[in-house]
C-alpha positions, 0 to 999 in steps of 0.5 A, spaced: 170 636 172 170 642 168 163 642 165 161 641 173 166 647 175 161 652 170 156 650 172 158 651 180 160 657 178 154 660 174 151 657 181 154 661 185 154 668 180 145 667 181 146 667 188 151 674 187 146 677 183 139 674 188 143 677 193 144 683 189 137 685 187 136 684 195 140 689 197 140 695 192 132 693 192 132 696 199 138 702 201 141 697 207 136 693 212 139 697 217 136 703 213 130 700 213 128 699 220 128 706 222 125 708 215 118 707 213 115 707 206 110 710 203 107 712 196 106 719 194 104 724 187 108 730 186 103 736 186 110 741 185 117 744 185 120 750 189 126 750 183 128 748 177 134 749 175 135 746 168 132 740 167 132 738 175 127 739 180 129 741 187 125 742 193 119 739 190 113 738 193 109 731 195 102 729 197 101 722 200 097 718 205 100 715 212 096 712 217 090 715 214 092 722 215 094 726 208 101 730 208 105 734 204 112 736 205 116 739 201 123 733 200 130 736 200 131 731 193 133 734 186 132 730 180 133 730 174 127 730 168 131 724 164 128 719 170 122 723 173 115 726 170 112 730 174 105 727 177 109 721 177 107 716 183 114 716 187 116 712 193 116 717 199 122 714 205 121 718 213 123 717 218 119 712 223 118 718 228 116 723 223 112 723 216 113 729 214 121 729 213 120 726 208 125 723 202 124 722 195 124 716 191 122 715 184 120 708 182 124 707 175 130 708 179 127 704 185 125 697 181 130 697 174 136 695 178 133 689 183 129 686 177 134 685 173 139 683 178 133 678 181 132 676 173 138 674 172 140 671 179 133 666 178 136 665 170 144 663 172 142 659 178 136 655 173 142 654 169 147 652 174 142 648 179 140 644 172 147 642 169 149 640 177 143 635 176 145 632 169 152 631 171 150 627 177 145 624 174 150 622 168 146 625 163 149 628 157 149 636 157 146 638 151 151 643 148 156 637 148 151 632 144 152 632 137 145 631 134 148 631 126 146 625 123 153 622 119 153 623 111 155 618 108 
């Protein structure tokens, strides 16, 4: 009953860990009904101060029309290279507010949660099945041949 409890449990951590790729994947689901999402090359920076960039300038298409726009954005050169293709978030209405996203912050965290949510629920779905089929769980079985 034990072994089965794990495996329940291991279940129940994938499905956390899915859920969690799900929603820092996208800010909140209400966010992105008024938000739209684009992709877009940084062309410049109005400041820099250190090693982060402030005011930087972006160009991408929408609706077939080109825009630039300036973000309100600062971020650090640990995690953006400049002429980086970044996600750029607007509001629906208006494309040129735009908000800046880099895609390594953007996709590191919702792959690795979504990696190891599909890992834990394989595990957890495959030992619920052997303890209901009644099948031996292979860590248990002992596999040494006896020395005599």
């Amino acid at each position: 009953m034990k072994l089965f409890l794990r495996f329940l449990l291991l279940l129940a951590l994938g499905l956390c860990s899915l859920w969690g790729s799900y929603y820092f994947g996208i800010d909140t689901p209400k966010k992105l009904l008024k938000w739209k999402w684009a992709t877009g090359k940084v062309f410049g920076y109005s400041d820099r101060v250190g090693s982060t960039y402030k005011g930087l300038r972006v160009k991408f298409t929408y609706d077939e029309k080109q825009y630039e726009v300036t973000t309100k954005a600062s971020v650090s050169t640990k995690d953006f290279v400049m002429n980086e293709r970044v996600g750029v978030v607007f509001p629906e209405e208006d494309p040129t507010k735009a908000e800046l996203r880099s895609y390594s912050r953007l996709l590191v965290v919702p792959l690795i949660l979504l990696l190891a949510g599909l890992l834990l629920c394989l595990i957890g779905i495959t030992g619920i099945v052997r303890k209901i089929l009644g099948k031996p769980d292979p860590v248990t079985v002992d596999h040494r041949k006896p020395t005599s």
